[in-house]
C-alpha positions in Angstrom: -50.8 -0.5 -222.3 -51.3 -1.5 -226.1 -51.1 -5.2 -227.0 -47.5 -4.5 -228.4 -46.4 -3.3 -225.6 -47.7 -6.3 -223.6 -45.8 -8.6 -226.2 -42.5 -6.7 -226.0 -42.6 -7.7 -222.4 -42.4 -11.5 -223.3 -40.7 -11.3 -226.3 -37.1 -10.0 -224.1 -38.0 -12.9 -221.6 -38.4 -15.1 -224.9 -35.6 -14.2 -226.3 -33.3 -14.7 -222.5 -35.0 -18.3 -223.2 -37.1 -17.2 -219.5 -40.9 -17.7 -220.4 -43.2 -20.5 -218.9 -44.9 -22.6 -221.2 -48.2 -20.6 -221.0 -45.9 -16.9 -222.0 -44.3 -19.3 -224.6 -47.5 -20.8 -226.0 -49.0 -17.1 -225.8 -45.8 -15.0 -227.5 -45.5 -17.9 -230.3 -49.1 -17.8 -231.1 -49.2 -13.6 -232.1 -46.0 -13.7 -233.7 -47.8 -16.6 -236.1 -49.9 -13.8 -236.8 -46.9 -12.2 -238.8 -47.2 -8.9 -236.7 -44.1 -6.7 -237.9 -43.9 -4.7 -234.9 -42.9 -8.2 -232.9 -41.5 -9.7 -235.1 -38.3 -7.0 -235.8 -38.4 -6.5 -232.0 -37.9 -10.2 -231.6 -35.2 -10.2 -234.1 -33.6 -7.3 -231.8 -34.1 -9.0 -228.3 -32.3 -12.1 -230.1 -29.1 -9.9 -231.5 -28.8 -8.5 -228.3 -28.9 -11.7 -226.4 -26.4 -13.2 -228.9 -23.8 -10.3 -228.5 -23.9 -11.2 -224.1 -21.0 -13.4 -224.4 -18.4 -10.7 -226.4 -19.1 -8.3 -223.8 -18.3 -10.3 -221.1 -15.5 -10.2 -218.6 -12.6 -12.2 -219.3 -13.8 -14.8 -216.9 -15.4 -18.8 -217.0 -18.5 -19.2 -216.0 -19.7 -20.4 -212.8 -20.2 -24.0 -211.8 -23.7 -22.7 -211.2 -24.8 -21.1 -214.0 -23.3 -23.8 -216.0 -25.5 -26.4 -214.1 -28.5 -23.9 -214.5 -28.4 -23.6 -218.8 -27.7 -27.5 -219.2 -30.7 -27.9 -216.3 -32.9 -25.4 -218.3 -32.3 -27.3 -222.0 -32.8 -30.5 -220.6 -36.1 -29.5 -218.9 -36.9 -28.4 -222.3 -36.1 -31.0 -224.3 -37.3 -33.2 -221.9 -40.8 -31.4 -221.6 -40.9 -31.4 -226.0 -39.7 -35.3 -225.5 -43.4 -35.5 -223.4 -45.2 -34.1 -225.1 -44.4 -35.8 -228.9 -45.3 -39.0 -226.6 -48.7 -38.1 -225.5 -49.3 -37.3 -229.0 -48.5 -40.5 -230.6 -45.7 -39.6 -232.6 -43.0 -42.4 -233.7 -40.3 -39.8 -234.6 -37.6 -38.5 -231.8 -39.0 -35.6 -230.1 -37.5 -32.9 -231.4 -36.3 -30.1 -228.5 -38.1 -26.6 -228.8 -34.7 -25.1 -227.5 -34.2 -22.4 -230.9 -30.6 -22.9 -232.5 -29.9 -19.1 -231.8 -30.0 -20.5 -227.9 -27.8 -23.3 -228.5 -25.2 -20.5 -230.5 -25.4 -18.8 -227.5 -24.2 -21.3 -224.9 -21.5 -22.7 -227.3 -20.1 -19.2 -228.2 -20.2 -18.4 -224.1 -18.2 -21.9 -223.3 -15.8 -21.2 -226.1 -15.0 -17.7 -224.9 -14.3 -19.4 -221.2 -12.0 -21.8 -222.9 -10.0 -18.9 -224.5 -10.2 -16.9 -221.6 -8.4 -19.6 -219.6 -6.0 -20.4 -221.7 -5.3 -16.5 -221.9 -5.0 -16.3 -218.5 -2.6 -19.5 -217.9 -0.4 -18.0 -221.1 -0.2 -14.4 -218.9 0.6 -16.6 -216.1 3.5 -18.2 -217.8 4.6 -15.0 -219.5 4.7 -13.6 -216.0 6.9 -16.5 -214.3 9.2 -16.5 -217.3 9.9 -12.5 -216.7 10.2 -13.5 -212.7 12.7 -15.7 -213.7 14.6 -13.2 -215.9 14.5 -10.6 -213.8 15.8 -13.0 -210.9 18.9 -14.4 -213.1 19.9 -10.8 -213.6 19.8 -9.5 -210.0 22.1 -13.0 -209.4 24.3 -12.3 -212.4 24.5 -8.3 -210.7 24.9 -9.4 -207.4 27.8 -11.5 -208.7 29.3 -9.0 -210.0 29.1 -6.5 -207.4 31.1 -9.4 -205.2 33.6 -9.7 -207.4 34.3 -6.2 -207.3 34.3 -5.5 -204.5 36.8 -8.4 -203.8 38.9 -6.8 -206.6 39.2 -3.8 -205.3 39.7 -5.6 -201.5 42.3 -6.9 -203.2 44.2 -3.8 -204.4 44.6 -2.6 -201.7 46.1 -5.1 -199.6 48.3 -5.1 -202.7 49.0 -1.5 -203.1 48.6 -0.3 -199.3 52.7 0.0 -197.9 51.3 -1.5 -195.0 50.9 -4.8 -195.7 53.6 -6.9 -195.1 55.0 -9.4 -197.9 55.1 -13.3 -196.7 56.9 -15.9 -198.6 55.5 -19.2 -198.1 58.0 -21.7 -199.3 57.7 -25.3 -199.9 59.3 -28.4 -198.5 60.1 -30.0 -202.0 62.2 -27.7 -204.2 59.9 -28.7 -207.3 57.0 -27.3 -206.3 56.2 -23.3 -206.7 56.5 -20.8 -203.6 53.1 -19.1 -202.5 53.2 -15.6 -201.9 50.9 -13.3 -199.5 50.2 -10.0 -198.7 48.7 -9.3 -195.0 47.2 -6.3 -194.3 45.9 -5.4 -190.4 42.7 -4.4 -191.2 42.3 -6.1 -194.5 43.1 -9.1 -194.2 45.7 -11.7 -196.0 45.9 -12.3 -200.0 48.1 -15.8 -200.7 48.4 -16.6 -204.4 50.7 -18.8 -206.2 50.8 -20.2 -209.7 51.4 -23.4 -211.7 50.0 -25.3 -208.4 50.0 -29.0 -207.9 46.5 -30.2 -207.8 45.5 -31.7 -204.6 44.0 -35.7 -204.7 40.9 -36.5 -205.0 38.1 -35.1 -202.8 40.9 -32.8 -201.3 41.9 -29.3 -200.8 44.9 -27.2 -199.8 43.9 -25.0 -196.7 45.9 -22.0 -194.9 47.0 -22.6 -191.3 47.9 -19.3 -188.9 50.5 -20.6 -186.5 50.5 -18.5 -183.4 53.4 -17.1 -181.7 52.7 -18.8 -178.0 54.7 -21.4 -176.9 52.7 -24.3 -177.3 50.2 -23.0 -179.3 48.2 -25.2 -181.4 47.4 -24.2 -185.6 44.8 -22.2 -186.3 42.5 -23.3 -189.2 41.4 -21.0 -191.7 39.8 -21.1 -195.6 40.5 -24.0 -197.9 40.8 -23.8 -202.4 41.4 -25.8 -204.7 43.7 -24.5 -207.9 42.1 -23.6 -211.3 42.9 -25.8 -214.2 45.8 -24.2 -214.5 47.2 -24.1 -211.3 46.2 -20.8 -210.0 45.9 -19.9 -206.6 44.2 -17.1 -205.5 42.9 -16.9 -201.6 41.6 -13.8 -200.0 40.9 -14.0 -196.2 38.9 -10.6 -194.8 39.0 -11.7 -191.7 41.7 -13.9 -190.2 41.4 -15.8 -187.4 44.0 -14.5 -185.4 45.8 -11.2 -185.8 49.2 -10.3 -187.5 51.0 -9.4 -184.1 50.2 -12.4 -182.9 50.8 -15.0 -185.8 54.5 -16.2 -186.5 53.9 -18.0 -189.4 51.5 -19.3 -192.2 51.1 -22.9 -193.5 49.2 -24.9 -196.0 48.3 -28.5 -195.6 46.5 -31.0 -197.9 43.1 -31.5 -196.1 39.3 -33.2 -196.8 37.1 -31.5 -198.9 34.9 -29.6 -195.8 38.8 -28.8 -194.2 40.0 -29.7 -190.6 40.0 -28.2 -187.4 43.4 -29.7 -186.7 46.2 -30.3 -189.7 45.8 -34.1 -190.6 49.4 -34.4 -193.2 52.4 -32.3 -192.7 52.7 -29.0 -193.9 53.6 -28.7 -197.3 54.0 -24.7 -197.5 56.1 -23.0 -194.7 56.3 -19.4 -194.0 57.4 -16.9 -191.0 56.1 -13.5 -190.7 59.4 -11.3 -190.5 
């Protein structure tokens, strides 16, 4: 083995910032010596080292290996602190860490920094496209319901047979409410130009059975539009058609009633 090769040997352990102080002491006391050979291979070993941190992983560094740099330049600086002491020198000790070393770590904690802040922006970009793509199965969904109601609708509309029920009310100035009952669809009730019910109220449908003595059957509650429309679709009432004599509507609480709680307001028998 020639001497350079020997050298070459320390001078990638010098350059990784890895020698003891004797390797150290030896490598620094050839390349006084101006040798060319070392010296350019030095100047490679250090290139190299400085290009580690752009060809890493898009990852921050360990709490370990962290720990382990700041340990290794304060043993360093500390050890150059010593020795200025020993020697009598006034002036702060000056740290024999080379600047190329401190580039190094800086460049290494900036590329973690970015690489975070990458990764929490992907994050972000990520939960914002979650979202998205969330509202837009809702707004789908939505309109798959309505329709499907729609075309519910037509056909208890359309179909000849459903049977037509006028539901009329007990003051003159208020509209009639008309529905449509299908037997397997179920019952349509609308009605325009509605009275809005009070406060905290709603109008719900009643199916009043045919047996003597037979107590109202509650089904769903509405409240009109601004306008006064009323539009109710019921898939599957409560009780069937054969059985039912009459519909009614009732001004009831908000959640409805199991029971009618005011008189009913809209009155109509199933011919």
């Amino acid at each position: 083995m020639s001497e350079h090769d020997q050298f070459r040997e320390l001078i990638e352990g010098y350059a990784l910032g890895a020698l003891d102080a004797n390797e150290r002491a030896t490598l620094e006391a050839h390349l006084a010596t101006d040798c060319p050979e070392c010296s350019k291979a030095l100047a490679e070993a250090r290139l190299v080292v400085s290009q580690l941190a752009y060809l890493a992983p898009p990852a921050e560094p360990s709490d370990m290996l962290r720990a382990r740099v700041l340990q290794r330049v304060r043993a360093d600086a500390a050890a150059s602190g010593v020795r200025g002491g020993q020697a009598g020198q006034s002036q702060p000790a000056k740290t024999s860490v080379p600047m190329w070393l401190w580039a190094g770590v800086a460049a290494l904690l900036l590329f973690s920094l970015y690489s975070t802040w990458e990764s929490r922006k992907m994050q972000q970009d990520v939960a914002d496209m979650n979202q998205r793509a969330a509202a837009e199965l809702n707004q789908r969904k939505q309109l798959e319901d309505e329709l499907l109601v729609a075309k519910h609708e037509a056909w208890i509309l359309t179909d000849p047979t459903s049977r037509k029920i006028e539901i009329m009310p007990n003051d003159k100035s208020m509209p009639m409410v008309e529905a449509m009952w299908h037997p397997k669809m179920g019952i349509y009730v609308t009605a325009q130009k509605m009275p809005m019910p009070k406060k905290n109220m709603v109008l719900q449908l009643w199916l009043i059975p045919k047996a003597p003595g037979g107590k109202a059957i509650p089904s769903l509650t509405l409240r009109p539009d601004a306008n006064g429309k009323f539009v109710l679709l019921v898939a599957n009432p409560p009780n069937a058609m054969d059985a039912t004599k009459a519909l009614a509507i009732t001004e009831e609480p908000a959640d409805g009633s199991q029971a009618p709680t005011t008189k009913l307001i809209w009155l109509g028998a199933i011919s």
